[in-house]
ZADOPA-92043 format. One line per 10 residues: for each residue x, y, z of C-alpha. Coordinates in nm, 2 decimals. Example, Ala and Ser with C-alpha at 12.3 -4.5 7.8 and 13.67 -1.06 7.14 Angstrom:
REM ZADOPA-92043
1.23 -0.45 0.78 ~ 1.37 -0.11 0.71
END
This chain:
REM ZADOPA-92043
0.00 2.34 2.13 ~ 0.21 2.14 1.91 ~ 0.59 2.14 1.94 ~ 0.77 2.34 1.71 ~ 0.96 2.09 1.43 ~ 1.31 2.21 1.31 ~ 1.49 2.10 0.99 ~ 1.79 2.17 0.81 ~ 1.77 2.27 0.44 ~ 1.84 1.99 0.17
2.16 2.00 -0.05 ~ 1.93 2.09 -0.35 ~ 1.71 2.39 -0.30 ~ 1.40 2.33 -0.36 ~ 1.05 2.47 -0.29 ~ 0.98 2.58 0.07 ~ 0.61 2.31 0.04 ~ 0.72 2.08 -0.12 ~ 1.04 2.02 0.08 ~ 0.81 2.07 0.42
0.58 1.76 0.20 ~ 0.88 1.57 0.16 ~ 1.02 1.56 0.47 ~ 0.71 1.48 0.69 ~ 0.49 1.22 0.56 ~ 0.10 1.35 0.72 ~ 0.18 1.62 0.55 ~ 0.02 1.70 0.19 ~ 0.19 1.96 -0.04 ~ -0.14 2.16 -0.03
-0.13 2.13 0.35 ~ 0.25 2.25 0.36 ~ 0.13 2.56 0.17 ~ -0.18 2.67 0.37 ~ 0.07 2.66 0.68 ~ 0.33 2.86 0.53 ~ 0.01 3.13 0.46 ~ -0.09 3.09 0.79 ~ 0.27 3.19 0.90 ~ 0.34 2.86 1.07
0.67 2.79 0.88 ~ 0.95 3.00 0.99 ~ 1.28 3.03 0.71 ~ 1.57 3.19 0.91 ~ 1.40 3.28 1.17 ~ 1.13 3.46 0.99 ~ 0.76 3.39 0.85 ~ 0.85 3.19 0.53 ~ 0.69 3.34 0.20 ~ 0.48 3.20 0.01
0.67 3.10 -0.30 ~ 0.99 3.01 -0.06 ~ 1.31 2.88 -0.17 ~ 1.49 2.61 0.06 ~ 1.83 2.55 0.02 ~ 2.18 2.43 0.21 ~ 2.22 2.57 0.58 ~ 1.88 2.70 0.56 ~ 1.70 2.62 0.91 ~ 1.30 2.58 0.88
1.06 2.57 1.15 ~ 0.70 2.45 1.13 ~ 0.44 2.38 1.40 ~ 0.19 2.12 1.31 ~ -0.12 2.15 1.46 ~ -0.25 1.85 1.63 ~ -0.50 1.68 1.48 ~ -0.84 1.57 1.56 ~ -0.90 1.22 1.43 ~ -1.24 1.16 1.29
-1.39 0.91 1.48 ~ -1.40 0.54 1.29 ~ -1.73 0.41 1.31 ~ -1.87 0.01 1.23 ~ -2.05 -0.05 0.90 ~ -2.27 -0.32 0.81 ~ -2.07 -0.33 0.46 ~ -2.04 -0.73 0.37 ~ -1.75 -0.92 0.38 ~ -1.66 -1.23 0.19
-1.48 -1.41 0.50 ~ -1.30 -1.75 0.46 ~ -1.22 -1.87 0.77 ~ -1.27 -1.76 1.12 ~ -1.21 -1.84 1.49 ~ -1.10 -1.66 1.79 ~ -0.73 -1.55 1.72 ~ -0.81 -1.42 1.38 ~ -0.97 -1.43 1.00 ~ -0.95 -1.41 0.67
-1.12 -1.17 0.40 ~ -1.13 -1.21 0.06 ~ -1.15 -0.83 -0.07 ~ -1.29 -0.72 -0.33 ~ -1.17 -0.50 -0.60 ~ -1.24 -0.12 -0.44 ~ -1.21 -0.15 -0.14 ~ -0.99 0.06 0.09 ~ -0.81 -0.19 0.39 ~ -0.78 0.14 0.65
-0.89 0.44 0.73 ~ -0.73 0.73 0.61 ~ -0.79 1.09 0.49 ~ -1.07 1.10 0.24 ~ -1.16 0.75 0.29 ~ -1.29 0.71 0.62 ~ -1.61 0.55 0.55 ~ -1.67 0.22 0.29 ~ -1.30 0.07 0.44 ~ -1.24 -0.27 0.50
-1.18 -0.21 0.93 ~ -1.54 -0.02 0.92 ~ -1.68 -0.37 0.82 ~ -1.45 -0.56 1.03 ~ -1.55 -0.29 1.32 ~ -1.95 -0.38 1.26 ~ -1.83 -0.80 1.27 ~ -1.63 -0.80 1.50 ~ -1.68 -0.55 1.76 ~ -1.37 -0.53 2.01
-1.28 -0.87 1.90 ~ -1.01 -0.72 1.71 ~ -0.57 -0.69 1.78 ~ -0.53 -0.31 1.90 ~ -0.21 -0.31 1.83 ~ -0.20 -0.10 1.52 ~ -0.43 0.16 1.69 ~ -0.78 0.27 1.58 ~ -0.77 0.33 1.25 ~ -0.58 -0.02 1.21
-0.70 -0.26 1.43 ~ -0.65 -0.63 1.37 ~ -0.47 -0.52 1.00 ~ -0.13 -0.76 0.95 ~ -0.05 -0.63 0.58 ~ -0.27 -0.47 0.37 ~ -0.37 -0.46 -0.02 ~ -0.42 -0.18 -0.26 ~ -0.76 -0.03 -0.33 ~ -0.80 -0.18 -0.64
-0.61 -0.53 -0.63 ~ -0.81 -0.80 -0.52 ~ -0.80 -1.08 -0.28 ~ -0.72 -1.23 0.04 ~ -0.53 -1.10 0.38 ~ -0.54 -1.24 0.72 ~ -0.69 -0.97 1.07 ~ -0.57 -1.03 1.34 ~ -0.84 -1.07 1.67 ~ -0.63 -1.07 1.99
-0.28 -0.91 1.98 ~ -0.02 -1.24 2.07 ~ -0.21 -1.32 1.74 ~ -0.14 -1.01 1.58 ~ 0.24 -1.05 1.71 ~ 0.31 -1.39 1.60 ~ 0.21 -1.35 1.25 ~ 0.35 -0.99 1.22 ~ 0.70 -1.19 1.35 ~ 0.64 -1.44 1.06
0.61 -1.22 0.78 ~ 0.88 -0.99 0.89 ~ 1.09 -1.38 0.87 ~ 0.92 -1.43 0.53 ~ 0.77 -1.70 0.65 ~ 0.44 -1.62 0.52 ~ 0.27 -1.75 0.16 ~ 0.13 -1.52 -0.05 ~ 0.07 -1.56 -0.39 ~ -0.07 -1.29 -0.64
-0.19 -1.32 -1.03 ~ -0.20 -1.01 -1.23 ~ -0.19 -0.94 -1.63 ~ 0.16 -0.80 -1.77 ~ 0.15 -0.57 -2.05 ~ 0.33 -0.68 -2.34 ~ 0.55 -0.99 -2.34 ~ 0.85 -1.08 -2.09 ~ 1.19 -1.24 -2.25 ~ 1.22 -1.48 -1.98
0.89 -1.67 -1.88 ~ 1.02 -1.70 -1.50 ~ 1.28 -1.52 -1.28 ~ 1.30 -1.30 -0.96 ~ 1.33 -0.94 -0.91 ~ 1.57 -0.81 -0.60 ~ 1.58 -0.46 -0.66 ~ 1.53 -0.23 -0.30 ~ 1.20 0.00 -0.25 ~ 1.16 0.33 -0.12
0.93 0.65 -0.15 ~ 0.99 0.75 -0.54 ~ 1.18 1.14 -0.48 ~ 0.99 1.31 -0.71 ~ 0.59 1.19 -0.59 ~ 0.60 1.15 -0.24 ~ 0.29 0.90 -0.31 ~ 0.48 0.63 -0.49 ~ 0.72 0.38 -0.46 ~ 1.00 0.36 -0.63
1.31 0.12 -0.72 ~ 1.59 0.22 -0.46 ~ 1.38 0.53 -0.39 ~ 1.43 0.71 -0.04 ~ 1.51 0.47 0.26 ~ 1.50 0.18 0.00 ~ 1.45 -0.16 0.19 ~ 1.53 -0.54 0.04 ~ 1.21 -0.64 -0.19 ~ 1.23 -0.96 -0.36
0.94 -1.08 -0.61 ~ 0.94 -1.40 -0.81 ~ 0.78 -1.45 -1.11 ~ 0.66 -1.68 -1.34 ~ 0.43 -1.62 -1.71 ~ 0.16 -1.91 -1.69 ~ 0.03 -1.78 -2.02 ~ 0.05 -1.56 -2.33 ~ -0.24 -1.35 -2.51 ~ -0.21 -1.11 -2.77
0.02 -0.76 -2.63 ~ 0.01 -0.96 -2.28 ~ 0.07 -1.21 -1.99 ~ -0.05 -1.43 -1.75 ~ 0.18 -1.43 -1.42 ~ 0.20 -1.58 -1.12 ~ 0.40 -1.34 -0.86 ~ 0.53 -1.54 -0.52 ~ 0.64 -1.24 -0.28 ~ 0.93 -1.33 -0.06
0.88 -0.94 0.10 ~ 0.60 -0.73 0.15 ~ 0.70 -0.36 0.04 ~ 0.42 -0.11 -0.06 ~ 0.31 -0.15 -0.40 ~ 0.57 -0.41 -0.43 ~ 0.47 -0.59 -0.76 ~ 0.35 -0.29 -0.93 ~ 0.71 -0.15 -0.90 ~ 0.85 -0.48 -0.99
0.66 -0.56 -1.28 ~ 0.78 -0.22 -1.39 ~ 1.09 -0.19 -1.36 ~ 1.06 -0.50 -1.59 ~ 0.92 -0.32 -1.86 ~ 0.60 -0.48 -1.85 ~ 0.33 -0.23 -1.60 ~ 0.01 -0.43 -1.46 ~ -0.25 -0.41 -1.69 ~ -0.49 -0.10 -1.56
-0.23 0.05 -1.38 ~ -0.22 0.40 -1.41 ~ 0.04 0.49 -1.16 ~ 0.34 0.29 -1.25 ~ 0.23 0.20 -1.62 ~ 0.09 0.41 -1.89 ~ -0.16 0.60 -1.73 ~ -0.32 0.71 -2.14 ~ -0.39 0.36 -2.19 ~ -0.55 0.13 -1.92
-0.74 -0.09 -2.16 ~ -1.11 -0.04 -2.03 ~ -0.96 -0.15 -1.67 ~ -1.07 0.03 -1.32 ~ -0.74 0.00 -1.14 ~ -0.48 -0.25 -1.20 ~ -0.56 -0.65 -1.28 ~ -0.35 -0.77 -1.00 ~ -0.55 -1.03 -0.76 ~ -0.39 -1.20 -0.42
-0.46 -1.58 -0.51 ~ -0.30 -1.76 -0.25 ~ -0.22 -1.70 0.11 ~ -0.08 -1.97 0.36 ~ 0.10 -1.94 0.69 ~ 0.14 -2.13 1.08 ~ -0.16 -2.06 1.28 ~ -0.08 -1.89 1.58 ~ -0.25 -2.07 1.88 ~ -0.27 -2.42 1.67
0.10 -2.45 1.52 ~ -0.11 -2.59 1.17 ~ -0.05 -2.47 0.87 ~ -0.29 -2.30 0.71 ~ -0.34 -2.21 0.30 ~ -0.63 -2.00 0.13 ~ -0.70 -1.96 -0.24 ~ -0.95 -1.76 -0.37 ~ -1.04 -1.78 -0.75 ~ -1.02 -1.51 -0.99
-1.27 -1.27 -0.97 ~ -1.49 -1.15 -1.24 ~ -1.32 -0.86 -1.34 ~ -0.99 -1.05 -1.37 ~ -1.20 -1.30 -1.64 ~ -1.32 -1.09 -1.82 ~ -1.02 -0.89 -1.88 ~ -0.87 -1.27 -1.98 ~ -1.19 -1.36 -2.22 ~ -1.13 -1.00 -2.42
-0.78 -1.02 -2.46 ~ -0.80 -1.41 -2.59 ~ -1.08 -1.30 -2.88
END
């Protein structure tokens, strides 16, 4: 039986499920609401209603019931890997592709493949729905990351990009024009208050991000650019390139989600990607070309 989880009411009433949503992250809005009707969620003491109010000195207690992980099998999915040895490798992802587990995408991901390649040649530190996985990238951007296959692997490169000692590159198509053609953003991240599935510019617990930029090219309502990140936030150039004014082409979260220009998912590809080895000391740098999406996209805007 789970332990029961107490919380004091926030300063700004709000609904009873979508406060519960807010304040613990496994938790779904629909899911806060089917354990209120189950009579889970206490308000005062008492089973919460349905269409509960939470506000200021208001005590809530919920019991979440343990979960049973679904069990994360290998997949012979292919994998377009770039360089391998024993302490690690790296992927070149393609445009689709989830990087981990996680509900409603537990098959297809980019650890099931790894699973089937590797076997149990892969860092456990991040447990079993992450093993080996340093950083990840977004379903639909493109490109390389580094998996880690022992953990004193996995630790020494985590320890690098927490130092930002870590290259990684990214090229994505801005919508509209910029009025500098280079320039950095240094503007925190955090969970956006309102959608507790985006990001936002000092959103909730905000931590340092810093993105530089630079426009390679120009096309007709757009721009080439060429992002260096000196952090790794979630969704870090997405938010970035927004809060400039000028969304990821295709992105339908942070841009204009009426008009993605014929695009699956934002044009946003991870290009470059360099750091120290860790057994070797070398340095190591990857590029992988834009894919065929991405040039495509480039050919129709140019005509």
């Amino acid at each position: 039986m789970a332990e029961p989880i107490e919380l004091t009411g926030p300063a700004v009433p709000a609904r009873l499920d979508v406060f519960l949503a807010g304040q613990l992250p496994t938790l779904t809005r629909s899911a806060a609401q089917g354990l209120i009707e189950s009579g889970a969620v206490l308000l005062g003491g008492r089973p919460a209603r349905k269409n509960a109010k939470v506000g200021p000195g208001d005590t809530v207690t919920a019991v979440i019931p343990d979960l049973r992980e679904p069990d994360i099998l290998p997949e012979d999915i292919p994998l377009a890997v770039v360089y391998e040895d024993d302490c690690l490798l790296v992927v070149d992802k393609p445009k689709g592709m989830v990087v981990h587990p996680a509900p409603g995408h537990y098959t297809g991901t980019l650890v099931n493949a790894l699973m089937f390649r590797c076997g149990d040649a892969l860092s456990g530190i991040n447990g079993v729905r992450r093993p080996g996985i340093l950083h990840r990238i977004d379903k639909d951007t493109s490109g390389l990351l580094v998996v880690a296959k022992t953990d004193e692997a996995h630790q020494a490169l985590a320890e690098r990009i927490a130092n930002h000692d870590f290259h990684r590159v990214y090229r994505a198509v801005l919508v509209g024009h910029l009025k500098t053609t280079e320039g950095t953003v240094s503007v925190p991240i955090g969970r956006s208050p309102r959608d507790r599935k985006k990001q936002a510019v000092n959103g909730l617990n905000a931590r340092e991000a810093v993105t530089h930029y630079q426009i390679t090219e120009e096309y007709p309502g757009f721009s080439l650019a060429r992002f260096t990140l000196e952090t790794g936030r979630t969704h870090q150039i997405r938010v970035h390139a927004a809060y400039l004014g000028h969304p990821v082409a295709g992105d339908a979260v942070y841009g204009d989600p009426k008009h993605t220009y014929g695009l699956d998912g934002q044009c946003l590809h991870a290009a470059e990607l360099g750091f120290i080895h860790p057994k070797t000391g070398e340095y190591m740098q990857f590029e992988s070309p834009l894919p065929d999406y991405f040039t495509a996209f480039l050919k129709r805007i140019r005509a």
